[in-house]
C-alpha positions as MATLAB code, in Angstrom:
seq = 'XXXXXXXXXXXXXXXXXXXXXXXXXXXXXXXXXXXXXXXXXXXXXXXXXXXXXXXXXXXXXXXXXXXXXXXXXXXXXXXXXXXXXXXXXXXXXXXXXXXXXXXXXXXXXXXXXXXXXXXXXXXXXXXXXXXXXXX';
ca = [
       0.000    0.000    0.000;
       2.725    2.367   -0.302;
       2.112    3.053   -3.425;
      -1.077    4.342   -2.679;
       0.598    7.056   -0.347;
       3.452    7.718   -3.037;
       0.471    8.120   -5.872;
      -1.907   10.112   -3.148;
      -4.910    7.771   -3.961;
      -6.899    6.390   -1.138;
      -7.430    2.793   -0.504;
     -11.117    2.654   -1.576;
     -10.119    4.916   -4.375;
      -7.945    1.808   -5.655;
     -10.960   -0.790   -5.170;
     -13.357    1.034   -6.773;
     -11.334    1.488   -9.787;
     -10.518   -2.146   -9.979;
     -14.218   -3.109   -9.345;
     -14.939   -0.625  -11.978;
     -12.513   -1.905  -14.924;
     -13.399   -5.515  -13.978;
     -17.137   -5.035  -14.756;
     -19.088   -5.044  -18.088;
     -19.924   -1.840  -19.903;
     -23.967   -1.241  -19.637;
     -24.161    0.517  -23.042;
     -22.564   -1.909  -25.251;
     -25.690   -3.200  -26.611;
     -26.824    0.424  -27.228;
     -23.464    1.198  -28.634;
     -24.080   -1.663  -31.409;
     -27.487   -0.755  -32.119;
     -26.228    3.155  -32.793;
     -23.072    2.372  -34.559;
     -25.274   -0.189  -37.121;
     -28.109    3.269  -37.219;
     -25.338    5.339  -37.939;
     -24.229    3.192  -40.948;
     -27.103    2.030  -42.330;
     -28.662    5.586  -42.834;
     -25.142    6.796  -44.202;
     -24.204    8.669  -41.270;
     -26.827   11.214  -42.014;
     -28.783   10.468  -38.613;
     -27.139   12.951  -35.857;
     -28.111   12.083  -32.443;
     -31.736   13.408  -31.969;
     -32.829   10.769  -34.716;
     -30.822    8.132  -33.316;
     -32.293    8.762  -30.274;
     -35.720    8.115  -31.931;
     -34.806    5.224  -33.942;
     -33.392    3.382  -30.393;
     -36.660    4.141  -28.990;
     -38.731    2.713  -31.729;
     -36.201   -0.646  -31.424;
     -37.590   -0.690  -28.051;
     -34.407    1.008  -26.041;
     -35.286    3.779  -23.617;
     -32.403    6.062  -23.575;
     -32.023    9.845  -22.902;
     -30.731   12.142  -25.883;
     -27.864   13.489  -23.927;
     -26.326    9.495  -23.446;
     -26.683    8.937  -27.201;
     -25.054   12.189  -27.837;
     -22.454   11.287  -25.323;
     -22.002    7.903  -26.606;
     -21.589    9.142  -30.285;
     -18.777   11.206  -29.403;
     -16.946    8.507  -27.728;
     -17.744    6.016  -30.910;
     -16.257    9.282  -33.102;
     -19.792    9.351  -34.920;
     -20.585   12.378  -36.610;
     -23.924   13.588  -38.651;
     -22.394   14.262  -42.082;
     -25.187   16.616  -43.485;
     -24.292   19.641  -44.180;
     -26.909   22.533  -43.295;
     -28.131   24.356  -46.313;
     -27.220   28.583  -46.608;
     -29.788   30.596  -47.159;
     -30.648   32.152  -50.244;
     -33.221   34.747  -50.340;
     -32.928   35.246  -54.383;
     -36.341   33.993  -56.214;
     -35.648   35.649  -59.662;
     -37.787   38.399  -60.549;
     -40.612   38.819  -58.386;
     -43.484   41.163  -59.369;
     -42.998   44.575  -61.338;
     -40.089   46.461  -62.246;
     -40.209   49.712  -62.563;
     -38.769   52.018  -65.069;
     -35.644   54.020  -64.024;
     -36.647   57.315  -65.491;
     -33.894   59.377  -63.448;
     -31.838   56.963  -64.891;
     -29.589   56.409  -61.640;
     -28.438   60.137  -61.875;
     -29.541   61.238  -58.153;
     -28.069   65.187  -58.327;
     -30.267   67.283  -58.913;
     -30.218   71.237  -60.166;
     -32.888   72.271  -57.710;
     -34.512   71.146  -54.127;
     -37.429   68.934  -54.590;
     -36.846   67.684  -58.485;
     -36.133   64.312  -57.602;
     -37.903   62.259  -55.342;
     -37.166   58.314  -54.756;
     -38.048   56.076  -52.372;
     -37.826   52.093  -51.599;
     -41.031   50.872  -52.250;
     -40.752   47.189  -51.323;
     -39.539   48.233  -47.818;
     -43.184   50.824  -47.257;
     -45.322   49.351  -44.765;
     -48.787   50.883  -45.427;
     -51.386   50.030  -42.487;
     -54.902   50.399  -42.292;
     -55.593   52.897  -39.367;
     -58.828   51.484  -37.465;
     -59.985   51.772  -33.887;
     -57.737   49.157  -32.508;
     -54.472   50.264  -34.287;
     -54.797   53.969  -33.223;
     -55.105   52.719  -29.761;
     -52.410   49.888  -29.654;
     -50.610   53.319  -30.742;
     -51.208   55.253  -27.639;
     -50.276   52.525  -25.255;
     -46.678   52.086  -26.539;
];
């Protein structure tokens, strides 16, 4: 037991990790079942649907243990998540540019432009005038 002094572990320290390496692991059945998931959908299935797929097989295991126990297999979701992209072509009516992108102007109030996709025209009713006053 001087080793255990030299190393600073306790005594039941020692014991328990010899109990522990000496006894089976409880999650290699589940570790199977993900690994052959994993594979057989391509590695496309992170761990939310594994998790689902394990509990339609009949396993009941929290998200956070599959997610745990994919890391430790080195099992990664492959799919990559798709940018967004806001172009959809040309959408409704252009309008002519009849200042022809020249924006100076000789004298005040000859040219007016304006955004119009961005105006937000609303009705005015009872309700809207007083949601108005109250903020």
């Amino acid at each position: 037991m001087a080793l255990l002094e030299i190393a600073g572990i306790a005594r039941s320290s020692y014991y328990y990790f010899i109990k522990k390496i000496k006894s089976p692991d409880k999650y290699e059945q589940v570790k199977s079942e993900i690994e052959a998931i994993y594979h057989e959908n391509q590695g496309r299935y992170g761990y939310r649907r594994i998790t689902m797929e394990l509990r339609n097989r009949g396993y009941v295991i929290n998200h956070k243990t599959v997610q745990r126990l994919m890391s430790f297999l080195q099992l990664k979701c492959m799919v990559q998540s798709k940018k967004y992209q806001s172009y959809r072509g040309e959408d409704g009516i252009v309008a002519p540019d009849l200042i022809e992108r020249k924006f100076q102007a000789e004298k005040p109030n000859a040219k007016w432009t304006t955004d119009i996709y961005m105006c937000v025209i609303s009705a005015h009713t009872k309700n809207s005038e007083a949601s108005l006053k109250h903020t």
